[in-house]
Structure formats: structure tokens, C-alpha cells
N, C-alpha and C positions, 0 to 999 in steps of 0.2 A: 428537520431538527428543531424548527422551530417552538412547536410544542411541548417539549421535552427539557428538561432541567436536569443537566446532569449532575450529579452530587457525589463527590467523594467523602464517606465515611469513616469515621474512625474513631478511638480513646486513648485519651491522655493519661497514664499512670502514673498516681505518687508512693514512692517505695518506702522514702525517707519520710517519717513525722514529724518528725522532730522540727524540720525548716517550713516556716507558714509564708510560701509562694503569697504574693500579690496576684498575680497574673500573669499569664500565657498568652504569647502572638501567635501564632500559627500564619505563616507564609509558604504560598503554594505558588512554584516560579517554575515555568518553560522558557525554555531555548533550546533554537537551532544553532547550528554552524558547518561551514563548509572549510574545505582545508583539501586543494587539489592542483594540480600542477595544469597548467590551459597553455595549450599550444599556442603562439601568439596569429599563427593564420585563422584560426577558429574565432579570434575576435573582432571588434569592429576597431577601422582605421580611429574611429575619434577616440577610442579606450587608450589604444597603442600607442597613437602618436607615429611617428617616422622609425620607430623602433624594428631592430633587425627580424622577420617573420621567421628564421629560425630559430628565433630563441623562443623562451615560455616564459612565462607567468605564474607564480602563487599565487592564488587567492586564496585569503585565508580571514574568515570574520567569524561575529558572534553577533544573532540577533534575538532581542528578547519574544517569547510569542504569547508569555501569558504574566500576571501576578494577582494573584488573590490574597486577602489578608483578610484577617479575623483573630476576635479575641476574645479569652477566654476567661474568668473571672473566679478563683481557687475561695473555695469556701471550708475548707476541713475536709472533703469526702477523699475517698481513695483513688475515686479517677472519675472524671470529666470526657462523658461523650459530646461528639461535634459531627458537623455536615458540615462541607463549602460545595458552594454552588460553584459552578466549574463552565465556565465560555462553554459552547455547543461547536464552535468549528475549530476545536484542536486540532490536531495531526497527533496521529499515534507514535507512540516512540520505538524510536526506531534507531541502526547506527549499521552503515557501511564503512567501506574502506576511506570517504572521502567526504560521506556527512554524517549530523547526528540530531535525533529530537530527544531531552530528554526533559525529563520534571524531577522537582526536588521539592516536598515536603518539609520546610523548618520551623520548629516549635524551638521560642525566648522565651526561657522563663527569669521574673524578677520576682526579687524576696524584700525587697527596701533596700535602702540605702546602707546597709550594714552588711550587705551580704554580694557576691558578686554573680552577675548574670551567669546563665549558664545556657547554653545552645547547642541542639542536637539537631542532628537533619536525618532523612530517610529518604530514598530512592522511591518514586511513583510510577509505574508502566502503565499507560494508557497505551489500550486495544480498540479498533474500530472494524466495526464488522459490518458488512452490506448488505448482508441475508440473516436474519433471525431464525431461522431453524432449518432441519431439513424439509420442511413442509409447503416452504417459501415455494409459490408460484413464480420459475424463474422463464421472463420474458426469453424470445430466441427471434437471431437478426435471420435475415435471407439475402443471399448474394446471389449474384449471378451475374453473366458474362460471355463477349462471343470473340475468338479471334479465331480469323479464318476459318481453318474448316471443322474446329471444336467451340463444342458450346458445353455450358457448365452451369450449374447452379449451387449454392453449400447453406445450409443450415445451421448454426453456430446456437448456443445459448450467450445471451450478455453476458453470464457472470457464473462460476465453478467453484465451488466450495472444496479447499484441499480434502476435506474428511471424503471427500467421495471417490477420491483418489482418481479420475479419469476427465477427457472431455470429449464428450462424443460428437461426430459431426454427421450430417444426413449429405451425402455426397448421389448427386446426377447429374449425367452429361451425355451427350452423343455427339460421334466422329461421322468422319468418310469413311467406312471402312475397304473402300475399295482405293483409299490413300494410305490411312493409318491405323493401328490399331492400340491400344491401353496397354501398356506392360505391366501397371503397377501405378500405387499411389501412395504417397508418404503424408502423413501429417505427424507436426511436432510444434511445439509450446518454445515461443522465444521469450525471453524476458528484456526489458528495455531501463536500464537507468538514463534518467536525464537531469542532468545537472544544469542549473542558470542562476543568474543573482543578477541584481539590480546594481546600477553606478547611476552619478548623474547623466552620463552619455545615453542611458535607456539601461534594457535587461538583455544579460550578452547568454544566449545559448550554449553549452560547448557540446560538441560532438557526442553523441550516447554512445555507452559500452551497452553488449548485446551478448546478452548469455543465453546459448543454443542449446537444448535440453534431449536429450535420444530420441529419433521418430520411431512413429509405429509404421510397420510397412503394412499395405492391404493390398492385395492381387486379386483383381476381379472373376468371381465365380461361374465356372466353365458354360455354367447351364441359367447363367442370366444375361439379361440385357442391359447395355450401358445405361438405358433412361431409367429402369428399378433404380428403386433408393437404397442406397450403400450406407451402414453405418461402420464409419470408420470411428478409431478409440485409442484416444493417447492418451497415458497414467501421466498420474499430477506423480513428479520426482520428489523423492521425500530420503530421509536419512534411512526409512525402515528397510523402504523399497530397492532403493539405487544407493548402498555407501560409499562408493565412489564418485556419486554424481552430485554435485551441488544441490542443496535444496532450495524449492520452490519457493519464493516471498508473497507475501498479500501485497495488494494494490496502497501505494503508499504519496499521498499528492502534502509536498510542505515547503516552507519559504526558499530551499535550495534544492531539491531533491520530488524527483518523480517518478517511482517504480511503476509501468506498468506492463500488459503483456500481451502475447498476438498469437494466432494459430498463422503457423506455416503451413500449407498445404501445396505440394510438388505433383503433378502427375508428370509422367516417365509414358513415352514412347516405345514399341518397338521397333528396332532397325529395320529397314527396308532398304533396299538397294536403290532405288532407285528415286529416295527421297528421305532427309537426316530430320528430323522432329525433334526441335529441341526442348527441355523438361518446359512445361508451363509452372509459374512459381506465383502463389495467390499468399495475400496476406489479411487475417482479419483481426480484430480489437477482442479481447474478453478480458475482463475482470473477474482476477483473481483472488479470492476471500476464503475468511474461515466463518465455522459457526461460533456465537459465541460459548464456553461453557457449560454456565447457567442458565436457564430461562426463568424469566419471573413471567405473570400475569395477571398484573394489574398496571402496565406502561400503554398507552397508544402506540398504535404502529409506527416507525416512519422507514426513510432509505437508508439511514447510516443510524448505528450503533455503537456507543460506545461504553468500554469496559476498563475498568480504573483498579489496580492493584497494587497494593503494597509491595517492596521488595523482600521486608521480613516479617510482613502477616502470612498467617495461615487465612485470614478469613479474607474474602472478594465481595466486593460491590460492583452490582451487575445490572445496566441500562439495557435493554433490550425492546421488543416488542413482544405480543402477545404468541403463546407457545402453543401446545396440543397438536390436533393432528390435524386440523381446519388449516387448510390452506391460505397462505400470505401473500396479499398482492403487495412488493415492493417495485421503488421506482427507481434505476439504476443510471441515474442520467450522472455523469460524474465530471471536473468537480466542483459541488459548491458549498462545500463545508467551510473551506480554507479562504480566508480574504487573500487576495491577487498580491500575488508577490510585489507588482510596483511600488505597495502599499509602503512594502519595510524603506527606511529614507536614510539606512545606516550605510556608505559607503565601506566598502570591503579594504583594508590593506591588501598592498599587492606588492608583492618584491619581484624584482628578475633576475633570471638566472643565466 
């Protein structure tokens, strides 16, 4: 991201004539914050103190992650376009049950001394995206593995674009079969939130919530062999697809908060009498992303992209990398957009309950 300047666009409208503005500030401000109830066993003895491990803890703060400011100089016209340059390692805004990123756009305007200020703010979503098109050549990890008398190996992509709605895995292995044999194999998409924040004691972890998504079942095909290559295929869950099932989130790395996700894959035994096989349970990492909207093409490539939108424009400004149908080599190594949380030195208020 270093070569990249991200720039959020816009225009300042005057409706009123009659009042001859001085000048325009334009303030562009992020913050996180967390606000979550922590069991007090999840934390460290120096945080707690001798305090009862049944009870818990609110943590509850506010940290600043950006301010840009700029200013604007009113000459008679009817409106005043502008660009801010915009820090490259933001965090996309985003907001849970228990954190939140957001930005806020505020434009002061002053008319002299006769007149009184007047301040208006707008809502800003920043989007970061990992893959720049569907074109993107997406690297893929290789696992593999032996206990006892199964051996295994899985094929994963780094990273899955919601739009493509699936993730496919290249799945082989060979048994005993004259011990056991494959009844079936499940794979399915977990999602992980992880929450941490910093004290002067260090940075205290708290336990991740883990949200299980439907597997796909695959039952191996009568007239193959275990060592052929199996493509098993679980759907990205989305509101169109599954209304009853939570929808999928993009990979989310910020000073309190860390979404990200993992392929489950379970293979299942058959019973045999004379020996119980119990399910083997594999877990691997993918990043999960979207494309972004727009493509422009005149940006330099890189691994993250980011995408900056008004809350009451129609129009978007769009960072990206180069589009068409030439394949993209991205680099998905994750994360290092975001300075390290140790970084923030704001102590969190905490109550007990």
C-alpha cells in the first residue's frame, strides 16, 4: 500500500448567496471502540488483581485511528471541490455487537465575525478489499497430514471472494481399508471474532466467539479411489442464499477487533465392529473478501485495496488495481496494513460487575 495514496473525494455546496463564507475546515476523523463484558478468568492475574474470577469485567473505551484536516478558501463560486489524502493502513468500517470502526467527515464553515459558525458532518464507509477483480490470480496453500492409519492431504485457496459464492477444496487421502473405510466428508466455513485491547499490564486476549456456518456433505464416488482428487464445495452464506443463516463478513484486522475465517473439514468413518474410527477434524485459515465495485485502470497493483464512500452520495471513489481480464498477481500475506495494537497507549475504563 505503500505506493498508493488514497484519496477521498468530494464537493462542498453553497446554496445560500447571500452569506460570503470566509472559509471551510474540512475534518476527516476515525475511531474504534470496544464495549464488552470479559470474564474475569480470560484475563491476566496483573489486570484483575486478587479480584473474585467469577465475576467480569466491562471494557469499554474509545480510540482515535485517524485525523486529517484541510482547508478550504470560499471565493463567490457555487461549490468548491476537494481531495484528502487519507493514511493507507485504515481498517474498514465496520461495527459488531461489541466493536465498532467508523469515520466522520466534518466541514466548519466561518462567515466573520458577524455571523455564527456553522458545522455539518457526514457519515464515511471505508471498504478494503484483498482481490481486485475476479481475475486476480489467487495463490492456494497445500496441507497434508498422517495419523495412523489415514493419510491426507487438502488444497485450500488463500483467499474467496463472497461474489463467487463457494469455496472449493481439492481433497486426498488413503486408508487401511482392510481396517477402515470413508463414510463421508464434510466441509464448512467457521468465522472467528477476536477481541483484545491493550492496558499497561500488556494486551489481554478474551476468548473468540465462533460462528459455524452449514457444511457441505461429499460422499465418496462408488467407482473412485481414495487417492483421485475430490473437489469438495461449500457456498459463501449470504442473506440471498441462506435467510435464515447469518451472513458471511470480509476479513476485518483493527485496534480492538479481528474477524477472520477457517475451513472446517471433518471426515467420518464407517462403523465397524470390530474397531470405532473417530471423525478426524482439520482446520485451515482463508481469507475472506469481496471484489470491489468499481475498477479503475490507471492505480498500480498492490495486496489491499481500499474503497471510501459517502453515507449520502450517490457518487464513490474507488482505489483499486489494474482491471480487464489479464490476470493479477496479489500478495495475501495478512496483517500489515494496520499499526499493532500495542501501539494505541489509551487505557480502557473498566467497571465490575
Amino acid at each position: 500500500m505503500s505506493q498508493i495514496r488514497t484519496k477521498l473525494m468530494g464537493t462542498v455546496y453553497f446554496h445560500d448567496r447571500k452569506i460570503k463564507w470566509n472559509r471551510v475546515t474540512l475534518q476527516f476523523v476515525g475511531k474504534a471502540g470496544i464495549d464488552i463484558e470479559a470474564p474475569r478468568s480470560s484475563l491476566s492475574f496483573a489486570f484483575t488483581g486478587d479480584m473474585n474470577d467469577s465475576a467480569s469485567t466491562r471494557i469499554n473505551t474509545v480510540v482515535p485511528i485517524c485525523e486529517v484536516e484541510k482547508e478550504l478558501i470560499f471565493s463567490g463560486e457555487e461549490s468548491i471541490g476537494f481531495g484528502l489524502h487519507l493514511p493507507s493502513h485504515l481498517p474498514a468500517s465496520n461495527r459488531t455487537n461489541h466493536a465498532f470502526v467508523e469515520y466522520t467527515l466534518i466541514a466548519n464553515f466561518s462567515a466573520g465575525a458577524f455571523f455564527k459558525k456553522y458545522k455539518t458532518h457526514k457519515t464515511v464507509t471505508i471498504c478494503r478489499h484483498y482481490l481486485p477483480s475476479p481475475s486476480a490470480m489467487i495463490p492456494t496453500m497445500k496441507y497434508s497430514g498422517i495419523k495412523e492409519w489415514f493419510e491426507w492431504s487438502v488444497e485450500l485457496p488463500k483467499a474467496a471472494a463472497i461474489q463467487s459464492g463457494e469455496i472449493v477444496a481439492a481433497f486426498r487421502c488413503s486408508v487401511e481399508k482392510e481396517r477402515v473405510e470413508i463414510d463421508r466428508v464434510e466441509l464448512a466455513v467457521e468465522e472467528i471474532e477476536s477481541y483484545r485491547f491493550c492496558t499497561k499490564q500488556g494486551v489481554q486476549n478474551l476468548p473468540p466467539i465462533i460462528i459455524k456456518f452449514p457444511s457441505a456433505v461429499y460422499h465418496m464416488p462408488s467407482l473412485s479411489d481414495y487417492s483421485d482428487t475430490h473437489f469438495i464445495r461449500v457456498p459463501l452464506s449470504t442473506n440471498d442464499s441462506h435467510p435464515k443463516t447469518p451472513t458471511i463478513r470480509t476479513h476485518q484486522y483493527d485496534p480492538f477487533l479481528e474477524i477472520s475465517h477457517r475451513c472446517r473439514l471433518t471426515v467420518h468413518f464407517q462403523k465397524l465392529s470390530n474397531m470405532n474410527a473417530e471423525p478426524v477434524i482439520l482446520h485451515f485459515p482463508v481469507i475472506i473478501t469481496d471484489y470491489p465495485s468499481t475498477v479503475t485502470s490507471d492505480m498500480p497493483s498492490s495486496n489491499n485495496f481500499i474503497e471510501t464512500e459517502a453515507e449520502t452520495s450517490n457518487s464513490r471513489h474507488v482505489i483499486v488495481g489494474s482491471g480487464g481480464d489479464d490476470a493479477v498477481n496479489v500478495d495475501l500475506e495478512l496483517p500489515e496494513y494496520t499499526p499493532r495494537y500495542e501501539e494505541f497507549t489509551s487505557t480502557p475504563t473498566t467497571s465490575v460487575i
